[in-house]
N, CA and C atoms as a LAMMPS dump frame, in Angstrom:
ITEM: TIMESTEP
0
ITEM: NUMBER OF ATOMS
246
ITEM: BOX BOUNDS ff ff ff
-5.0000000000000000e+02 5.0000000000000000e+02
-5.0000000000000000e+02 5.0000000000000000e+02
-5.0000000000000000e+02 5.0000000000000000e+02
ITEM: ATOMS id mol type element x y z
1 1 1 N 12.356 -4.45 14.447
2 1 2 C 12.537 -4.479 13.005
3 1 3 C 11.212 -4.417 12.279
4 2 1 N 10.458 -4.97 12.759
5 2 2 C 8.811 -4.807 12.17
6 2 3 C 8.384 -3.789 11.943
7 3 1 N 8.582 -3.339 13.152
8 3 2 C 8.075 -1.971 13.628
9 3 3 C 8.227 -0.877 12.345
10 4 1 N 9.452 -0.86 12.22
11 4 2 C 10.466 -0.31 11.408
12 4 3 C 10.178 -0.198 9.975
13 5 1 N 9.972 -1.27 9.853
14 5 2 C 9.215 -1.652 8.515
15 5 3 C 8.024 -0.913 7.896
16 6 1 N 7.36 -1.263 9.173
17 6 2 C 5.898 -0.631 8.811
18 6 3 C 5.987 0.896 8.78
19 7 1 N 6.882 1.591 9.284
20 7 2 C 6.886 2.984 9.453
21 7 3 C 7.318 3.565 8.079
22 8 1 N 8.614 2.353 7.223
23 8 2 C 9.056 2.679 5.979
24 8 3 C 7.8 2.061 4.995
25 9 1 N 6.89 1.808 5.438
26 9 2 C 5.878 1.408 3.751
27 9 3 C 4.735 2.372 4.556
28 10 1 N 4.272 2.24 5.776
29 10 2 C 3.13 3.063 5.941
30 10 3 C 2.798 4.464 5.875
31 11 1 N 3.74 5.382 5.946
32 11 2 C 4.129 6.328 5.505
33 11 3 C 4.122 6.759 4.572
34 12 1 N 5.113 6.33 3.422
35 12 2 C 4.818 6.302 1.327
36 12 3 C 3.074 6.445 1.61
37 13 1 N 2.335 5.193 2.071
38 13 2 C 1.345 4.769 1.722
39 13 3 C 0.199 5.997 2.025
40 14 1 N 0.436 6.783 3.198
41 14 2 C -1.193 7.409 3.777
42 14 3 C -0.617 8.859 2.98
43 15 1 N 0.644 9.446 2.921
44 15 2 C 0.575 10.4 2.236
45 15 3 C 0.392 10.099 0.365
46 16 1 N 0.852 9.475 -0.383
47 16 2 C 0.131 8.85 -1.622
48 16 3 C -1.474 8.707 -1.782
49 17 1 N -1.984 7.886 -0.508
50 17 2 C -3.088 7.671 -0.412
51 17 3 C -4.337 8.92 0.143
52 18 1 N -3.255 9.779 0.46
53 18 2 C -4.457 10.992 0.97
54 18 3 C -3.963 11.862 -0.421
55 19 1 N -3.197 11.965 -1.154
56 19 2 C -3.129 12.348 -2.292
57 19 3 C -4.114 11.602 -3.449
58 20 1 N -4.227 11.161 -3.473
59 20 2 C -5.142 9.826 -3.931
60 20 3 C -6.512 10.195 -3.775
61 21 1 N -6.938 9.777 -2.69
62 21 2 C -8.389 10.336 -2.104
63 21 3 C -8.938 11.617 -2.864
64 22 1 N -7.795 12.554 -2.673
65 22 2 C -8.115 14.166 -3.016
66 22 3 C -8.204 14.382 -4.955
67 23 1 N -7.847 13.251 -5.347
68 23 2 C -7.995 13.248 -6.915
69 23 3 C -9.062 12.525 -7.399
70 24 1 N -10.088 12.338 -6.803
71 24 2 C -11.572 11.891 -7.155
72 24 3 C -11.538 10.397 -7.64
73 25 1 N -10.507 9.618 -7.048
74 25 2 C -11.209 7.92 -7.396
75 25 3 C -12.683 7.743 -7.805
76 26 1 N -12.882 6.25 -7.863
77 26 2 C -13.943 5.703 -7.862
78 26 3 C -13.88 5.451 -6.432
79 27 1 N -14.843 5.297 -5.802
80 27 2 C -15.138 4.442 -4.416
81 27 3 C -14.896 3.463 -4.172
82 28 1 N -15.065 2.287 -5.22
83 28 2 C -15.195 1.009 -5.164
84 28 3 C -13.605 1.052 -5.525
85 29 1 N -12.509 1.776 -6.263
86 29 2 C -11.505 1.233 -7.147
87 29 3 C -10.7 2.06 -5.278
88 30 1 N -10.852 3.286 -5.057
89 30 2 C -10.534 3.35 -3.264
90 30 3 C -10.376 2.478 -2.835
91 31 1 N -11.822 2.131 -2.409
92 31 2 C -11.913 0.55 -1.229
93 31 3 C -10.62 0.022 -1.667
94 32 1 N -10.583 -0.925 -2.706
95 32 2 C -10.264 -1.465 -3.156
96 32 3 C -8.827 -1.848 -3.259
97 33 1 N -8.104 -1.11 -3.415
98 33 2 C -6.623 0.025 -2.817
99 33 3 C -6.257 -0.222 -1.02
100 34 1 N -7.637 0.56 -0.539
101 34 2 C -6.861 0.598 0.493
102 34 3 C -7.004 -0.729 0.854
103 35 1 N -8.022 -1.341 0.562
104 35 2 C -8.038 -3.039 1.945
105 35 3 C -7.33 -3.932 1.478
106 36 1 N -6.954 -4.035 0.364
107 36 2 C -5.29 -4.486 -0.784
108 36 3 C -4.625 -4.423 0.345
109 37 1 N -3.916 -3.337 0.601
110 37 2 C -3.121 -2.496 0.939
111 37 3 C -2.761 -2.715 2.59
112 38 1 N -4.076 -2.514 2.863
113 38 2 C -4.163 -3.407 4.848
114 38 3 C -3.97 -4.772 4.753
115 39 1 N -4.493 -5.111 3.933
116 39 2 C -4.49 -6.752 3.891
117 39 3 C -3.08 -7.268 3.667
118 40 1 N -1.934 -6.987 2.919
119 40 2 C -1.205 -7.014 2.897
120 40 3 C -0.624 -6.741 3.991
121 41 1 N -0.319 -5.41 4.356
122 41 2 C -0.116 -5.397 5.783
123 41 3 C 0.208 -5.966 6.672
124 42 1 N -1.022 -6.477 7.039
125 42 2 C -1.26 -7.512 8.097
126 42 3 C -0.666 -8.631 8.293
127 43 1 N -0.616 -9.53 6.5
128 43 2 C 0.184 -10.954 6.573
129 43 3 C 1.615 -10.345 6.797
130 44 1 N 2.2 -9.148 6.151
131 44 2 C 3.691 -9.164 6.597
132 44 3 C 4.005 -8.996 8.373
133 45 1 N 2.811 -8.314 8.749
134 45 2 C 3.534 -8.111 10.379
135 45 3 C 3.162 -9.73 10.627
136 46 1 N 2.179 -10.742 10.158
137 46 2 C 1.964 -11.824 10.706
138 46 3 C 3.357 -12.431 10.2
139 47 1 N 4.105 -12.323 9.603
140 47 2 C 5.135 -12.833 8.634
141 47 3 C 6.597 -12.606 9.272
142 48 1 N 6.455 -11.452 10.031
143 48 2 C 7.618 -11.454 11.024
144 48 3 C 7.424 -11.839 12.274
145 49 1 N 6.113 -11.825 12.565
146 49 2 C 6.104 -12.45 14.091
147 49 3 C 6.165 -13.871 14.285
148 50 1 N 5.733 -14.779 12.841
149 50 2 C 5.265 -16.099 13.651
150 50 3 C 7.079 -17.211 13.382
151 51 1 N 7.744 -16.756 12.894
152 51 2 C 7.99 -16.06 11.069
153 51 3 C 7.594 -17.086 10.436
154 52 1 N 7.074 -16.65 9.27
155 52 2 C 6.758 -17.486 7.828
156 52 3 C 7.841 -17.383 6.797
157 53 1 N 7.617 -18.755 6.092
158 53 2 C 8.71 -18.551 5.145
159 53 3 C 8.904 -17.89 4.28
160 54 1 N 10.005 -17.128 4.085
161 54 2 C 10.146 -16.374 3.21
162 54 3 C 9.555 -15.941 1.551
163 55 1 N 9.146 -16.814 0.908
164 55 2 C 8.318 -15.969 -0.285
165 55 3 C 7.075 -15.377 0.146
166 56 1 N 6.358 -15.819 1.292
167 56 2 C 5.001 -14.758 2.137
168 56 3 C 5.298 -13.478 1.873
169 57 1 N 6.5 -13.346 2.998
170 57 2 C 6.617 -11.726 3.464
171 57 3 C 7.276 -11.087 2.014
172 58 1 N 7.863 -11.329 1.496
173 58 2 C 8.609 -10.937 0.469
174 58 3 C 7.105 -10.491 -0.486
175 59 1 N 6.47 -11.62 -1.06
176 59 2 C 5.635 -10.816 -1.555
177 59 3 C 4.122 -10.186 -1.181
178 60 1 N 3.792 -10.19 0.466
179 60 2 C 3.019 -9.225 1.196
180 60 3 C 3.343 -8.324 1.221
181 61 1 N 4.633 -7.656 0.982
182 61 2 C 5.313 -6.284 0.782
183 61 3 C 5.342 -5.834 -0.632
184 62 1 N 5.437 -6.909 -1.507
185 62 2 C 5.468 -6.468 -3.12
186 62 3 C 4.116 -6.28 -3.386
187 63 1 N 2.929 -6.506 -2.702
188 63 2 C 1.62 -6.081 -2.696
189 63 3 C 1.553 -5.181 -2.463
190 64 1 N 1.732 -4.758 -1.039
191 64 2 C 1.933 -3.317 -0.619
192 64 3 C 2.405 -2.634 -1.247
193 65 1 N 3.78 -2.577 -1.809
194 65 2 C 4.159 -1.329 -2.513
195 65 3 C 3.61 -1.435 -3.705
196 66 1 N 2.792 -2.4 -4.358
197 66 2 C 2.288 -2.244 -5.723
198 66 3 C 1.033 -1.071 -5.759
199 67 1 N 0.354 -1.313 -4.187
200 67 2 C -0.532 -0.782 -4.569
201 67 3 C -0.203 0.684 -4.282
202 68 1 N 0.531 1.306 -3.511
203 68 2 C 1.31 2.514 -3.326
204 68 3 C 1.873 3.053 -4.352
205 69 1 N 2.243 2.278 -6.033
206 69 2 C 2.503 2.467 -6.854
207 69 3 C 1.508 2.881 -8.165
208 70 1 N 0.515 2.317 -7.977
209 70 2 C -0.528 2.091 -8.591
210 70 3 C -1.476 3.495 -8.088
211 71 1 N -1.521 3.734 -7.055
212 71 2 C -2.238 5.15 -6.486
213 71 3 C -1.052 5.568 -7.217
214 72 1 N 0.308 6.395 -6.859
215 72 2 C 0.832 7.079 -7.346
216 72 3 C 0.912 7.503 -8.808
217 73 1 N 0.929 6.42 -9.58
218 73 2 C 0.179 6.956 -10.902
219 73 3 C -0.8 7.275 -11.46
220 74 1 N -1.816 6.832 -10.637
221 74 2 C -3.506 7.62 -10.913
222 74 3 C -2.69 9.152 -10.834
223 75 1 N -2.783 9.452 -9.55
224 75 2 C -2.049 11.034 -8.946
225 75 3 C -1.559 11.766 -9.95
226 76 1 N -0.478 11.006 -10.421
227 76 2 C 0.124 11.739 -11.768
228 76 3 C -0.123 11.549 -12.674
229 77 1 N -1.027 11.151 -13.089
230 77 2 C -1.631 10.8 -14.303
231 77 3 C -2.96 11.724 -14.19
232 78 1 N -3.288 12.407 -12.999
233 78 2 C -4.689 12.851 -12.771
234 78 3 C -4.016 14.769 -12.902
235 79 1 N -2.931 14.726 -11.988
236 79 2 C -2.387 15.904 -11.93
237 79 3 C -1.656 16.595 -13.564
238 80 1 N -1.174 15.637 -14.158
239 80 2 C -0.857 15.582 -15.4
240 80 3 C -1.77 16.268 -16.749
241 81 1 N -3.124 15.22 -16.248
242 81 2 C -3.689 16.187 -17.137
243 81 3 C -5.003 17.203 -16.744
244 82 1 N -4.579 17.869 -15.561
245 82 2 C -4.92 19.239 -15.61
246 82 3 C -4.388 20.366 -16.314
């Protein structure tokens, strides 16, 4: 089920995020994104393995997809106004 998980957010995430990349961020506002983004990550797979109680994982994932959300509108907001 973890597994699983990660395949449904990590996915959204590297194609967004290589879309992302290719629309000229800042470096620092990048970084920034992606280690969000791992960092989150990480506590949710720690969150199903040890398991932790439930508001953790719940919102280590609402991190994650925030920041998958947050690239996605740079993107269109960058593509937009070309």
């Amino acid at each position: 089920r973890g597994h699983l998980n990660d395949l449904e957010n990590i996915v959204p995430f590297v194609g967004i995020g290589l879309l992302y990349a290719l629309s000229g961020p800042e470096l620092s506002t990048a970084l920034l994104h992606f280690r969000i983004f791992t960092g989150a990550r990480i506590l949710h797979t720690f969150a199903y393995l040890i398991p932790l109680p439930q508001p953790g994982r719940g919102l280590s994932w609402a991190v994650g997809y925030s920041v998958t959300f947050s690239m996605a509108y740079k993107v269109l907001k960058t593509a937009w106004l070309l």
